[in-house]
C-alpha positions as CSV (number, residue, x, y, z in Angstrom):
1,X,-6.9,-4.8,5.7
2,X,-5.7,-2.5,8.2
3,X,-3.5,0.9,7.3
4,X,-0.6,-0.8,8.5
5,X,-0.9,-3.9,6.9
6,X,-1.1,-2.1,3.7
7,X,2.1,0.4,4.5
8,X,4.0,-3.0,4.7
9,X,3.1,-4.8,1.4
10,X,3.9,-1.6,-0.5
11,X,7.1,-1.3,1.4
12,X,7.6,-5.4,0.8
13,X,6.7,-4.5,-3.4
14,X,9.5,-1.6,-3.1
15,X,12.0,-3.9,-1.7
16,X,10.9,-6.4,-4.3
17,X,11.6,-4.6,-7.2
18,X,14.7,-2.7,-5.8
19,X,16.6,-3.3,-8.9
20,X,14.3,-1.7,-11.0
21,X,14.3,1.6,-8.8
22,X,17.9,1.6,-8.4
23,X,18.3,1.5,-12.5
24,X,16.0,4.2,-13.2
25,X,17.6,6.1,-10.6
26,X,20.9,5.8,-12.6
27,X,18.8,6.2,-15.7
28,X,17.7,10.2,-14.0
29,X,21.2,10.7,-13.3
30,X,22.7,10.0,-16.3
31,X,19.7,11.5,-18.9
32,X,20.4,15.0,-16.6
33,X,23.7,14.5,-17.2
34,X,23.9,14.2,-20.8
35,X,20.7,16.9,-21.4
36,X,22.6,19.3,-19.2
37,X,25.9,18.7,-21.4
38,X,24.7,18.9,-24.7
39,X,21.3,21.3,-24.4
40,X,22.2,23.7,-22.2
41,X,23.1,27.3,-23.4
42,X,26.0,29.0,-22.0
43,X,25.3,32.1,-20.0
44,X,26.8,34.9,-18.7
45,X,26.5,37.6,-15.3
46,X,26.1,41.1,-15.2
47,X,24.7,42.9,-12.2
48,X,24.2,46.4,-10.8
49,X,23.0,47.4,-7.1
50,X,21.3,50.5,-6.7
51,X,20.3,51.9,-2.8
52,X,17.0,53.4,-3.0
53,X,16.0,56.6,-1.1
54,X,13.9,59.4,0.0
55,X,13.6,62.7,-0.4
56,X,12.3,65.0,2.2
57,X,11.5,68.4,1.4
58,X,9.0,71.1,2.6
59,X,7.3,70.9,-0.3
60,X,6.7,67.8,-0.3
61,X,5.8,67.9,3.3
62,X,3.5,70.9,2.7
63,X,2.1,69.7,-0.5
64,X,1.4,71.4,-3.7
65,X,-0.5,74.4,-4.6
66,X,-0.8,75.7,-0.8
67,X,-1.6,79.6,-0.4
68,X,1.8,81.3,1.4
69,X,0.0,82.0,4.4
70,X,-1.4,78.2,4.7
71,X,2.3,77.3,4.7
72,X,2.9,80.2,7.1
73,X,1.0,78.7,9.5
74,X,2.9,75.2,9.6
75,X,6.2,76.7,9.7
76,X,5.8,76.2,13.2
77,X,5.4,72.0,12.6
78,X,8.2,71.5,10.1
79,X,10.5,70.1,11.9
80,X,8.0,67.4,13.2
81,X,6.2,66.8,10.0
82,X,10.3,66.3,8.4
83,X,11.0,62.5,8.6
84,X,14.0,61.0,10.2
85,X,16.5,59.4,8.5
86,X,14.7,56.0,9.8
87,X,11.2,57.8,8.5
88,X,12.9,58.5,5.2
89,X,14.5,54.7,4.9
90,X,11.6,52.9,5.8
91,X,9.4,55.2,3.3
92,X,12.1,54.3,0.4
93,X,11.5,49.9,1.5
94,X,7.8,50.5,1.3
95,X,7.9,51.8,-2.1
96,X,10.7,49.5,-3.2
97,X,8.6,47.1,-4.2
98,X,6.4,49.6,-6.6
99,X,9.5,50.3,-8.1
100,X,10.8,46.9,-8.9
101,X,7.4,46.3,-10.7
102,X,7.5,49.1,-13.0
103,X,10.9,48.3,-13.9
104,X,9.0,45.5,-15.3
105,X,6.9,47.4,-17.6
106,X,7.1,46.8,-21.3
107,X,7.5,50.9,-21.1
108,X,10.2,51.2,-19.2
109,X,12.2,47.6,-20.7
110,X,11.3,50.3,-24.1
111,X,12.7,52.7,-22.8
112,X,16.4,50.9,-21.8
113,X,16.3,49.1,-25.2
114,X,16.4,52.4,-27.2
115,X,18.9,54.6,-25.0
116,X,21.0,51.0,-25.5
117,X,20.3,50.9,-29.6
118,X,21.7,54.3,-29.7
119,X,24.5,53.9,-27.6
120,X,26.0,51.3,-28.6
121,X,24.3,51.1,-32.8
122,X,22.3,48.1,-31.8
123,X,19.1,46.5,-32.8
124,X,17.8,44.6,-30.2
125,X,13.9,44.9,-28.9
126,X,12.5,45.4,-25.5
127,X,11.7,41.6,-25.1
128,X,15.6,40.7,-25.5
129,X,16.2,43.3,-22.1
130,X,13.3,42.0,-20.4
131,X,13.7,38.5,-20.8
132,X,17.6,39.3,-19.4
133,X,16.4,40.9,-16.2
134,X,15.9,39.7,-12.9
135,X,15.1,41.8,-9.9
136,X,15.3,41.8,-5.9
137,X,14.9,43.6,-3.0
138,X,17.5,42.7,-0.7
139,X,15.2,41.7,2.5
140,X,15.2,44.2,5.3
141,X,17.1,47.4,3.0
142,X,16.7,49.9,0.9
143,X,18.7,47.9,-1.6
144,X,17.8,45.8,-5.1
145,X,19.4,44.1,-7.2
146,X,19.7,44.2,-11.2
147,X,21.0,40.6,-12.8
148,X,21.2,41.0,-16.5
149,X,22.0,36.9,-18.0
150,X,22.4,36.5,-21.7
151,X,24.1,34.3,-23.9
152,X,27.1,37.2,-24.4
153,X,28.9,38.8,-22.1
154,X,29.2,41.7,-24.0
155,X,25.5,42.3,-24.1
156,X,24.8,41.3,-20.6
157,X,27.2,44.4,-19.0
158,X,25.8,46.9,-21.7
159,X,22.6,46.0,-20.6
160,X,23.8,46.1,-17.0
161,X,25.7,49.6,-18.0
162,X,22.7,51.1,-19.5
163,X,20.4,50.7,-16.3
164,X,22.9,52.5,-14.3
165,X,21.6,55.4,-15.7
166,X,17.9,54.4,-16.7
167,X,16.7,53.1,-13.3
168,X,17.9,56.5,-11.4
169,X,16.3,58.3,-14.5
170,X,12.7,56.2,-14.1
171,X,13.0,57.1,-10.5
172,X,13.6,60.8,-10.8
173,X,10.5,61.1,-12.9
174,X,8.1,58.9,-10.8
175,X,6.0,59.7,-7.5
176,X,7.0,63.1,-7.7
177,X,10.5,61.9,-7.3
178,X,9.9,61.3,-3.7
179,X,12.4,58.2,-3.7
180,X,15.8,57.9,-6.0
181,X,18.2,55.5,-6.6
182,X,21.9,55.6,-6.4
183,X,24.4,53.0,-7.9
184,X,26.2,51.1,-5.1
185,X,27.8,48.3,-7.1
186,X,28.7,48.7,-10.4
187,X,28.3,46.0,-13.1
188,X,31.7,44.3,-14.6
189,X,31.9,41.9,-17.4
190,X,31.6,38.4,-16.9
191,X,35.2,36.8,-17.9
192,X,33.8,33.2,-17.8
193,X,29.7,31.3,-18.1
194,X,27.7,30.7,-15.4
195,X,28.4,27.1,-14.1
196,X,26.0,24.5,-15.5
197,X,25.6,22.9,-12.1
198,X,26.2,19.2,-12.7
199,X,25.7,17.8,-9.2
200,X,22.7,19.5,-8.5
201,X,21.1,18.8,-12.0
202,X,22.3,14.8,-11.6
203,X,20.7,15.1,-8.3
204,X,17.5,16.0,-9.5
205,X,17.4,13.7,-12.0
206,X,18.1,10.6,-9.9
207,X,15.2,12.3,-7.7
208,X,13.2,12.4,-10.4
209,X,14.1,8.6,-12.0
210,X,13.7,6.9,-8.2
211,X,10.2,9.1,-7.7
212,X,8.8,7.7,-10.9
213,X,10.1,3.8,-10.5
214,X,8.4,3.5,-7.3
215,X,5.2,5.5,-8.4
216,X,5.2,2.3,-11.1
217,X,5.7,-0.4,-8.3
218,X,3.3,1.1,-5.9
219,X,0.7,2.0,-8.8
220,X,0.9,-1.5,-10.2
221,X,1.0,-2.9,-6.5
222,X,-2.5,-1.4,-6.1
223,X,-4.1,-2.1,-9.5
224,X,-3.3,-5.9,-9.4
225,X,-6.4,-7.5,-8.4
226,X,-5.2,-10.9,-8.4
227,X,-5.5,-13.3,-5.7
228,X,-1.9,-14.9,-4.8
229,X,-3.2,-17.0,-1.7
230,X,-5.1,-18.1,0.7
231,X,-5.1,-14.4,2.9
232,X,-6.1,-12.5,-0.5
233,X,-9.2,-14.8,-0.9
234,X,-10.2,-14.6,2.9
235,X,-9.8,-10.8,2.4
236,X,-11.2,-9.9,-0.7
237,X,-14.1,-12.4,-0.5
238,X,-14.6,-12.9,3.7
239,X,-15.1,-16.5,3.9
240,X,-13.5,-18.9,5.3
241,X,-10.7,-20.9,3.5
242,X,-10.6,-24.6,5.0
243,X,-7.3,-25.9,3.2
244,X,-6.4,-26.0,-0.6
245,X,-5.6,-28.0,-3.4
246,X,-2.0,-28.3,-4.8
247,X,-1.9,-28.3,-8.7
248,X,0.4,-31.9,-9.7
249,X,1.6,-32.7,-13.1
250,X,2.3,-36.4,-13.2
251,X,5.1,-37.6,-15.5
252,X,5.4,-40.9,-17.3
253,X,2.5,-42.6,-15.3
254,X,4.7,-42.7,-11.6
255,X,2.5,-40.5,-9.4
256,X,5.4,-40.3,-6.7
257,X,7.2,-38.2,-9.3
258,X,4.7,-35.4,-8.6
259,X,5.4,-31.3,-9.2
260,X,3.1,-28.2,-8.8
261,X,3.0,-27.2,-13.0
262,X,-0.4,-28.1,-14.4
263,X,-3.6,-27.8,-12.9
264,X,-5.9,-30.8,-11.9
265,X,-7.6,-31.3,-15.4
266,X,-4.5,-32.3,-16.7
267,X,-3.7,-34.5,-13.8
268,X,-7.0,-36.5,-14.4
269,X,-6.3,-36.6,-18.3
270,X,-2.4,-37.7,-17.9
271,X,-4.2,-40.6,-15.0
272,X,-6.7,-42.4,-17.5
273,X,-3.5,-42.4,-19.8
């Protein structure tokens, strides 16, 4: 059997059970429906943007622990050696990403929880913040993006309040300092949940219900062995088939009254009756 002839029966078993996939289909719509109603946890927004950037001195450009006359000598190249503002902003996106991961850290996620416990006579643990926090580099800037989501408002803008001042902090105290951060969006409190997204959860589900009724059909198209006619038997077997025999069930001795039920064994035993 060719590729093609095989692309058509599974399409021709699809059709065939259409029903089936069109219930399960509801089936995926109404199950995400009813898991997203009653399972799903309300949450709540904070964020906080921050605008990374460099810092360009001549000691940093110099470097550390130069004799006076060593830095005498490159007076001269300063102003070359001194990045641009371009220089500076493109230094600040290459490190972005360094940043971002060790605001990641269990350390640092330690180190927000506690200035938080004291500030606001709390007891939650570094897991709670870091669990919260999501972070992104806006592509092509200097900019990223803090989104606290909890379960309480409240929480999720202290947490978003707190790393106004701990991100700039970490920053200050890493690389030498060469990059900072400054606030460019500050964080406000939610004043309603996050939408739970019905459509695009119903969506899904239907996806998800029509996907798995036709993997059934086409799975059980394939593992069904039987022959149904004369083109299976030529197939499977390649011989010839030079006619076939109809199966008759004869009723109350009248052969004319013939109909394709039995086989022919119980043809020949209702025909000595």
């Amino acid at each position: 059997m060719n590729l093609d002839a095989n692309v058509q029966k599974i399409i021709g078993a699809l059709l065939a059970k259409w029903k089936m996939i069109v219930a399960l289909t509801l089936v995926g719509i109404f199950a995400a429906y009813f898991i997203t109603a009653n399972f799903t946890t309300l949450t709540y927004t904070s964020t906080v943007e921050f605008l990374a950037y460099a810092v360009d001195t001549k000691s940093e450009l110099l470097g550390q622990g130069q004799a006076p006359e060593q830095n005498n000598k490159k007076n001269a190249t300063i102003d070359e050696m001194r990045a641009s503002d371009a220089n500076k902003m493109n230094y600040a996106m290459r490190m972005l990403n360094t940043y971002i991961e060790i605001m990641g850290t269990n350390e640092f996620n330690t180190r927000v929880v506690t200035e938080l416990n004291d500030r606001i006579n709390a007891n939650y643990s570094a897991y709670d913040v870091k669990k919260s926090i999501t972070i992104e580099g806006i592509e092509d800037t200097a900019i990223f993006k803090v989104t606290v989501e909890t379960s309480n408002a409240d929480l999720s803008y202290e947490i978003a309040h707190q790393l106004e001042t701990s991100v700039p902090a970490m920053m200050k105290v890493t690389n030498n300092g060469l990059v900072n951060a400054a606030v460019v969006d500050k964080p406000i409190k939610a004043s309603n949940a996050a939408t739970l997204n019905y459509p695009k959860k119903c969506v899904l589900g239907g996806i998800v219900g029509f996907v798995l009724a036709s993997a059934y059909v086409v799975l059980r198209f394939l593992l069904d062995v039987r022959v149904k006619g004369a083109e299976d038997l030529a197939e499977k077997f390649d011989i010839p088939v030079l006619g076939s025999i109809p199966n008759f069930e004869i009723r109350s001795g009248n052969v004319n009254s013939a109909a394709p039920r039995d086989n022919v064994k119980g043809v020949e035993v209702n025909a000595k009756k």
